[in-house]
C-alpha positions in Angstrom: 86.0 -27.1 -57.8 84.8 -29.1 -60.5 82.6 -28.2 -63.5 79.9 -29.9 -62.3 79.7 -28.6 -58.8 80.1 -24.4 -59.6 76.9 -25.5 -62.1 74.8 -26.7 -59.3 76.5 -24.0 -56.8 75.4 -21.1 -59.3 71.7 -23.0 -59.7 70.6 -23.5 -56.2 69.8 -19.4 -56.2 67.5 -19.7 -58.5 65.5 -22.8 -57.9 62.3 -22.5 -56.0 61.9 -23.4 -52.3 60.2 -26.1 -51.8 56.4 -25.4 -50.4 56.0 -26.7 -46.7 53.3 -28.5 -45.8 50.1 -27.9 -43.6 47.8 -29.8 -42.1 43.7 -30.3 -41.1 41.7 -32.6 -39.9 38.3 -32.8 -41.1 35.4 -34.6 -39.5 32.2 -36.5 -41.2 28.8 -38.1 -40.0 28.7 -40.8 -42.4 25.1 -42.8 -43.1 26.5 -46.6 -44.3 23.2 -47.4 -45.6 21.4 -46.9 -42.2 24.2 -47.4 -40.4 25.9 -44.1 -38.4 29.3 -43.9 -38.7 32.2 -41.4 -37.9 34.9 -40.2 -40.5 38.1 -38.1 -39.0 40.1 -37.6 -42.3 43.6 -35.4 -42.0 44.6 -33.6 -44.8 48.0 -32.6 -45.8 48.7 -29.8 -48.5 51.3 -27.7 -49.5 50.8 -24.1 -48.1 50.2 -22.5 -51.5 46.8 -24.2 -51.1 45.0 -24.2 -48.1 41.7 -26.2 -48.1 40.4 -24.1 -45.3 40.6 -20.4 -47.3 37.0 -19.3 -47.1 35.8 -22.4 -45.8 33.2 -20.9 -43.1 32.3 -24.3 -42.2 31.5 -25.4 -46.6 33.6 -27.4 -48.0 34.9 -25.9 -51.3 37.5 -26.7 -53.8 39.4 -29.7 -51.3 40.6 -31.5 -54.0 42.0 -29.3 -56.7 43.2 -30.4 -60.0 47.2 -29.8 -60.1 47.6 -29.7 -56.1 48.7 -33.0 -54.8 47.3 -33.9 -51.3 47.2 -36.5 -49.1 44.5 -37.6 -46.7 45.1 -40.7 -43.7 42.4 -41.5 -41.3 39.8 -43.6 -39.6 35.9 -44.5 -40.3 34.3 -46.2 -37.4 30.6 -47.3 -36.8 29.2 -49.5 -34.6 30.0 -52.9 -36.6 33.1 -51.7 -38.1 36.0 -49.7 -38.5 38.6 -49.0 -41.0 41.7 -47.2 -42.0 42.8 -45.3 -45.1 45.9 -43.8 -46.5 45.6 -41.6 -50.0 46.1 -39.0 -52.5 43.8 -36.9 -54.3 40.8 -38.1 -54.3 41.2 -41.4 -54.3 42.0 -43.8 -50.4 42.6 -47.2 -49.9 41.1 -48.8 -46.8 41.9 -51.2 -45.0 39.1 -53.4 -42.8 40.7 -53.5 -39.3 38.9 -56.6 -38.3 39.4 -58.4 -41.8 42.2 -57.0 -43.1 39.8 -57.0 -46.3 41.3 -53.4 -48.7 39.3 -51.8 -50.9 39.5 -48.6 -52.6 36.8 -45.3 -52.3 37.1 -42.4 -54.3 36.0 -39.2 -53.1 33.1 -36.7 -54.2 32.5 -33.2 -53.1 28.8 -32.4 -53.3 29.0 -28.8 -51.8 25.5 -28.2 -51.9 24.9 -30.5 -49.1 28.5 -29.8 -47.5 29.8 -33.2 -47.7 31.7 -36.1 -49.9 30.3 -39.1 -51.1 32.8 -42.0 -50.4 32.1 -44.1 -54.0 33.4 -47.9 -52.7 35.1 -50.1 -55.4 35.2 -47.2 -58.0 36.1 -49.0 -60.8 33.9 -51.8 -60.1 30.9 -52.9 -58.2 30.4 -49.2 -56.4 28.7 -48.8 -53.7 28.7 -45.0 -52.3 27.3 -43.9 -49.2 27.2 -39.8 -48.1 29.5 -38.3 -45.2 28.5 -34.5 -43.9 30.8 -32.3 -43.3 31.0 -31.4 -38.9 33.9 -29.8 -38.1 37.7 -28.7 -39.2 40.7 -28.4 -36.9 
């Protein structure tokens, strides 16, 4: 065998496993200034953190600094709807009618057990409030 292979042959013992991942989804009633609208947002996290570990139907501590996540989903309302892919706390969405993309960042405000979605962070923002209705 050669050098390099007994090396990674006697290091494999020792390396960490890698952390499998879990999975929520997580459901908002959004207000788009005046306009109702419906958030379904999956989560994906490793299972050394569960977003869902005292959650008792608050949200608390779903975006952790040094835990990566990753959220996917759909917003619809009666004159739109939209897709998103992300990590962290930041999603970019995608306008299913105009293909138009932006990108929101999110904001936990657990004293009224939601996130505010902050449109077009780094530029003209617009933010509008999602609560918090159910986890599955």
């Amino acid at each position: 065998m050669r050098p390099i292979c007994l090396f990674l042959a006697a290091l494999l013992p020792v390396l960490p496993a890698p952390a499998l991942s879990q999975q929520v989804t997580l459901s908002y009633n959004c207000d788009f200034g005046g306009v109702a609208a419906q958030l379904v947002m999956a989560v994906e996290y490793q299972q050394a953190f569960n977003p869902l570990h005292n959650f008792q139907g608050h949200i608390s501590g779903l975006f952790p600094a040094g835990i990566t996540i990753y959220t996917a989903g759909q917003v619809t309302s009666p004159t739109a709807q939209y897709s998103f892919l992300g990590e962290n706390d930041f999603a970019d969405f995608t306008d299913l009618t105009t293909n138009e993309r932006f990108r929101v960042q999110w904001v936990l405000d657990p004293q009224r057990n939601g996130i505010w979605m902050k449109v077009n962070p780094f530029g003209q923002t617009t933010t509008y409030f999602c609560a918090f209705q159910d986890a599955r």
